[in-house]
C-alpha positions as CSV (number, residue, x, y, z in Angstrom):
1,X,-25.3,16.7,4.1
2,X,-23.6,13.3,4.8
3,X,-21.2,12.0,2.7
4,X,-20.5,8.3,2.9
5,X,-16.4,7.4,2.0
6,X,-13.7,5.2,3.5
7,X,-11.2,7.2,4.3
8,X,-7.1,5.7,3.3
9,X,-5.3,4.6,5.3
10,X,-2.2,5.0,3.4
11,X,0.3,7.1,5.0
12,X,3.5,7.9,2.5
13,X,7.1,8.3,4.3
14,X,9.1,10.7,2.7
15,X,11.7,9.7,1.0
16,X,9.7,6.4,0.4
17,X,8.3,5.0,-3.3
18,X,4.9,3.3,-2.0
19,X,3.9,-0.1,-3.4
20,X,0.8,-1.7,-4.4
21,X,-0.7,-4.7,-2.8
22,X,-0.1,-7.7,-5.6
23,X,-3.7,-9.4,-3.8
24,X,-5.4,-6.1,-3.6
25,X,-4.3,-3.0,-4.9
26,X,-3.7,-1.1,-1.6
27,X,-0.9,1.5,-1.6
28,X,1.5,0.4,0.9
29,X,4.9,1.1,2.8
30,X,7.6,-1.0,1.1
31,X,9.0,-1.7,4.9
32,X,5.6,-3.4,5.4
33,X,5.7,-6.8,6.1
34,X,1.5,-7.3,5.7
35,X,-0.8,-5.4,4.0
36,X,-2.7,-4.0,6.2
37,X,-5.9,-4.1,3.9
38,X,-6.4,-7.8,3.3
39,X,-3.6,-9.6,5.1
40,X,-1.7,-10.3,2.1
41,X,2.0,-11.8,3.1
42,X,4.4,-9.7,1.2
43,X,7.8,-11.9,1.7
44,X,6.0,-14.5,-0.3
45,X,6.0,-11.9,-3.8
46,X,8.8,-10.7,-5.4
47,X,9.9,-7.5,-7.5
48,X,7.3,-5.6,-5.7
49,X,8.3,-1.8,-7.2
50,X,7.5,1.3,-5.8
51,X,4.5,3.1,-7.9
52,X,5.0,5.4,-10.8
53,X,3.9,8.4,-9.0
54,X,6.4,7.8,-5.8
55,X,3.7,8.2,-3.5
């Protein structure tokens, strides 16, 4: 059986809230610059906050 998925690439630091992309959803590192899903430049958004679950 094959089973066709793209795997995350989303790796959670501890002791680190992850944020969502504001462009495209992706979970990210809030020391991220990019995201590394669509390119996004995440200086240029503000108030990003760390997602509800803290992961």
């Amino acid at each position: 059986m094959r089973l066709d998925f793209i795997p995350r690439m989303s790796v959670s630091t501890p002791g680190h809230g992850m944020i969502h992309c504001p462009e495209c959803g992706w979970e990210i590192d809030p020391d991220d610059e990019m995201c590394p899903n669509c390119g996004a430049y995440l200086a240029d958004y503000e108030n990003l906050e760390p997602s509800e679950d803290g992961t």
